[in-house]
C-alpha positions as CSV (number, residue, x, y, z in Angstrom):
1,X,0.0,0.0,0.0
2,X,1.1,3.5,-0.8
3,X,2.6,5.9,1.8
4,X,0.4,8.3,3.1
5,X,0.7,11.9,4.0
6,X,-2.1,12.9,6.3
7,X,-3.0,9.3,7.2
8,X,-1.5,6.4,9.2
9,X,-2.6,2.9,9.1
10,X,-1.6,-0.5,10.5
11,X,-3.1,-4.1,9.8
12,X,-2.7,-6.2,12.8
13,X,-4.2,-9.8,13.2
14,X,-7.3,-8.7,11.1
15,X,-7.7,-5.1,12.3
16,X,-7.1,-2.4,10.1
17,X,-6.2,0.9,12.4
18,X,-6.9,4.0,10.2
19,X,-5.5,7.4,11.9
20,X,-6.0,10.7,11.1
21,X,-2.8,12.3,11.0
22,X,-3.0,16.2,11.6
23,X,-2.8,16.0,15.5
24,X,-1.8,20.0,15.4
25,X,-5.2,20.8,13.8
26,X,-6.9,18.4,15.8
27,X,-7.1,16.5,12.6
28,X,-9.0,18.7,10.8
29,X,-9.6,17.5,7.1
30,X,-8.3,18.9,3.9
31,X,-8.3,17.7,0.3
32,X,-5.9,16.0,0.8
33,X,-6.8,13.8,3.7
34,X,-9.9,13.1,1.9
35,X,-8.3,12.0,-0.8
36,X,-5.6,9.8,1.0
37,X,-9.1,8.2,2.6
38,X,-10.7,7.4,-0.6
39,X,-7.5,5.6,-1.7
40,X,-6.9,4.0,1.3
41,X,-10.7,2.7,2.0
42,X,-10.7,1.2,-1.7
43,X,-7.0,-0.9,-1.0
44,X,-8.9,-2.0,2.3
45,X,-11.5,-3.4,1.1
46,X,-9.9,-5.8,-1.1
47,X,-7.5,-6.7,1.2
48,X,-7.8,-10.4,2.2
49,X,-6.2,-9.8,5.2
50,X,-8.2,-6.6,6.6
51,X,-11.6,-7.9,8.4
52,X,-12.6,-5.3,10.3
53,X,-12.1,-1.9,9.9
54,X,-11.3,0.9,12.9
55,X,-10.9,4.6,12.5
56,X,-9.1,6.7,14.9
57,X,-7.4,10.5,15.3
58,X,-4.0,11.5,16.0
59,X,-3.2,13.2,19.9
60,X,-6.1,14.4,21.7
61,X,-8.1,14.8,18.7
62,X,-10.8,12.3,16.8
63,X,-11.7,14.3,14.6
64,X,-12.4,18.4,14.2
65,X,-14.3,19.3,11.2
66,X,-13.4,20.5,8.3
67,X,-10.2,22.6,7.5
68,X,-11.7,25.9,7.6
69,X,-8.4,27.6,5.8
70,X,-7.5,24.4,3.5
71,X,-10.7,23.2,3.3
72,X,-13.0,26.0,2.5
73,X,-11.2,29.2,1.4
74,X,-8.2,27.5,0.1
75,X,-10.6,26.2,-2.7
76,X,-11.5,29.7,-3.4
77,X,-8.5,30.0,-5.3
78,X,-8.7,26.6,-6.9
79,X,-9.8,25.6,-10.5
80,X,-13.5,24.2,-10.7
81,X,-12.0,20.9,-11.6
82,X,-10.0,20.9,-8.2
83,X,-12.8,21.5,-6.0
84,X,-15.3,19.2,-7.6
85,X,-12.8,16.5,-6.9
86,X,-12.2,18.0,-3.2
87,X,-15.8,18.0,-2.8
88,X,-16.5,14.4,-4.1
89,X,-13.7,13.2,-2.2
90,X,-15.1,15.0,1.1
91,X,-18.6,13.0,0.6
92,X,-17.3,9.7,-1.1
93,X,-15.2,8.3,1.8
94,X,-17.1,10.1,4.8
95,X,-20.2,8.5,3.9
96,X,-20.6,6.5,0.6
97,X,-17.6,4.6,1.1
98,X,-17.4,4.2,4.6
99,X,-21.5,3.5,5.8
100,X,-21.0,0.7,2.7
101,X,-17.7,-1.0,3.5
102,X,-18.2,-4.4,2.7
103,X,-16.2,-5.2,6.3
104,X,-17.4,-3.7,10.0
105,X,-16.6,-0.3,10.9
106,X,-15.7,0.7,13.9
107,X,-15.1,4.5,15.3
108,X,-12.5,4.4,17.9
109,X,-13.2,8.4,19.5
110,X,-10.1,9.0,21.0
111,X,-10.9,12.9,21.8
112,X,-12.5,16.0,20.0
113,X,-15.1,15.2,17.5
114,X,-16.7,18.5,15.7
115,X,-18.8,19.5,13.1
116,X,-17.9,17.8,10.0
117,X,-15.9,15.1,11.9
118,X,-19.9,13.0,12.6
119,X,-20.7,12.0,9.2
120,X,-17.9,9.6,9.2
121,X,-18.4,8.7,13.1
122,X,-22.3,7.9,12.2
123,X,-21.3,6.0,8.6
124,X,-19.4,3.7,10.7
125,X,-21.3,0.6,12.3
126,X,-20.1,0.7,15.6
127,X,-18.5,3.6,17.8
128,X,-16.6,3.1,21.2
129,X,-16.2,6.7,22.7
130,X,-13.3,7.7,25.7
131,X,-15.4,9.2,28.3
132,X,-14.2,12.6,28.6
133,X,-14.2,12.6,24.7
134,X,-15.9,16.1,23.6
135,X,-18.6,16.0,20.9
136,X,-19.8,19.5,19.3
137,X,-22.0,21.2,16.7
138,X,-20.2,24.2,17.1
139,X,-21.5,26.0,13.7
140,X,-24.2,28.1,15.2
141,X,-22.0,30.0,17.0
142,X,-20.1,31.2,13.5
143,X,-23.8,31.9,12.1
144,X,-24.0,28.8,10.0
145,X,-25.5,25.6,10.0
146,X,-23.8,21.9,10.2
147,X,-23.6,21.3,6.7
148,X,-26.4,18.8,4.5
149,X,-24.4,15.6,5.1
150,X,-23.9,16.2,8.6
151,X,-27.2,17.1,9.0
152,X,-28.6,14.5,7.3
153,X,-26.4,12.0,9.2
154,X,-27.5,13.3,12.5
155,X,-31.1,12.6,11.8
156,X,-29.6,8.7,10.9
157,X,-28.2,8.6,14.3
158,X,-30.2,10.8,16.8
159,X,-34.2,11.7,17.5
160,X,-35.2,14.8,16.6
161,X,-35.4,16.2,20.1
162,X,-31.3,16.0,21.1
163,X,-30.5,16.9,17.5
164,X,-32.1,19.6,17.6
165,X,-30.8,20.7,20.5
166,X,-27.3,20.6,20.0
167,X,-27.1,21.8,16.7
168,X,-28.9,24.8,17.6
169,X,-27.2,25.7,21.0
170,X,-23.8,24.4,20.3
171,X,-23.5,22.7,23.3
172,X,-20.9,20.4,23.9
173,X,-21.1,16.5,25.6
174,X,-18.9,14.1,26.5
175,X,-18.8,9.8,26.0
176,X,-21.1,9.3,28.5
177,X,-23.8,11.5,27.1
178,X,-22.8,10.9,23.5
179,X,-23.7,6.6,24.5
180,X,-27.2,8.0,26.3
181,X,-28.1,9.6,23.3
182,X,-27.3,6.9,21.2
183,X,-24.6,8.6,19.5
184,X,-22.0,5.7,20.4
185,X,-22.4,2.5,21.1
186,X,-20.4,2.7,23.8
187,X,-18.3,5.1,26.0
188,X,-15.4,3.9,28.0
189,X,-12.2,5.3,30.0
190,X,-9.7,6.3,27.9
191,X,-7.3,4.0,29.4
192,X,-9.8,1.3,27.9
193,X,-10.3,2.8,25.0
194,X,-7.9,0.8,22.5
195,X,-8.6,-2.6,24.8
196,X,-12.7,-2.2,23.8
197,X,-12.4,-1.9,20.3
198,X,-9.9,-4.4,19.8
199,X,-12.1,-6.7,22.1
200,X,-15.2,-5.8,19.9
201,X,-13.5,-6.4,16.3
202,X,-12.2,-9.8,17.9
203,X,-15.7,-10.7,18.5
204,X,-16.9,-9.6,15.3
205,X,-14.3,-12.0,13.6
206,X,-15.5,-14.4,15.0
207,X,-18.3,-14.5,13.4
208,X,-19.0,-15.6,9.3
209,X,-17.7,-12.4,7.5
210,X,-19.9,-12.9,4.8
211,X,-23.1,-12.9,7.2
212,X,-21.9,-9.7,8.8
213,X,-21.9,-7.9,5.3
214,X,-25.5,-9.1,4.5
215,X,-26.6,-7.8,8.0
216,X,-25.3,-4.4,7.3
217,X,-26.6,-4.4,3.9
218,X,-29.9,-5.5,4.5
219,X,-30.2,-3.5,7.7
220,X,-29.5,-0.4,5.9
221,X,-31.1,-0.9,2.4
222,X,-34.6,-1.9,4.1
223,X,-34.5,1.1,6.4
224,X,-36.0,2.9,3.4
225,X,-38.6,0.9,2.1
226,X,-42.4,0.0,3.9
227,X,-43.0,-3.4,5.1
228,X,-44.2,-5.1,1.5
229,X,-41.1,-3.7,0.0
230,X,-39.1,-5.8,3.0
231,X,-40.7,-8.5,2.7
């Protein structure tokens, strides 16, 4: 597999450890860590010897948002090509790629997980959150609104009553409340963290791969149709 520049990755006994890799922007994402993702999700899947998936952050970070500077106005300046690329990238492996995997997905929060940063934590099937992990819609503040695929995500994950609320008051949470909510499946000490989701993916390999693909798939393709459609 190629070398990456704003990734890390590791393949250990049939777990695949994803990292962000910005820890001094709290891993903020930029073109080109969305690009390093699609490339990286793609060689994954057809790896015989990933079976489960796990995506983590660098430092004290999970994941912040966007890259306001790189992200955002540094595509100002860029040719229409380059930020329809940027943009497809951005949606392709935060979403499309990742809530379709044809392996399990777990989010392993390790810290600070904003805006942007929860369409990838909700795409993945399972998410085991450090306690004091901090969670945040922080947008209204700036006078904007968590963009349409975060947005759209949240209503996936969340009733209307605590999405609501936190994306219009900006109020942070931690593990705890992020697993009440139903946000993660589960929040743990950080000490733990790693120990969790390593004893989770073990589980899931134990069971038949194959079956674990078609419960995903089914699970999530049937969540859109009525009850004749399902059947």
């Amino acid at each position: 597999m190629a070398a990456f520049e704003r990734i890390l990755y590791e393949v250990e006994e049939g777990v695949a450890i994803i990292t962000l890799n910005r820890p001094e922007k709290r891993n903020c994402m930029n073109p080109t860590m969305h690009h390093e993702m699609v490339q990286v999700l793609d060689e994954l899947a057809a790896d015989p010897e990933t079976k489960v998936l796990v995506l983590t952050g660098a430092g004290d970070s999970w994941c912040a948002g966007q890259d306001l500077r790189e992200y955002f106005r540094g595509l100002d300046h860029a040719t229409p090509a380059e930020k329809e690329r940027a943009s497809w990238a951005a949606q392709e492996w935060r979403w499309r790629r990742l809530n379709k995997f044809p392996k399990p997905t777990i989010a392993m929060v390790n810290g600070y997980c904003f805006g942007g940063g929860f369409t990838q934590l909700i795409a993945c099937d399972f998410a085991i959150a450090a306690d004091d992990a901090i969670f945040g819609l922080s947008e209204v503040n700036w006078g904007i609104y968590p963009g349409g695929m975060v947005s759209r995500a949240l209503a996936e994950a969340l009733n209307l009553r605590k999405a609501i609320y936190y994306i219009m008051t900006g109020d942070t949470f931690d593990g705890k409340e992020a697993e009440a909510i139903g946000l993660v499946t589960k929040s743990v000490p950080r000490e733990r963290l790693r120990e969790e989701t390593v004893a989770l993916a073990k589980k899931l390999m134990s069971k038949n791969l194959a079956t674990l693909r078609a419960c995903k798939e089914v699970y999530k393709t049937v969540k859109s149709m009525d009850y004749e459609q399902a059947e």
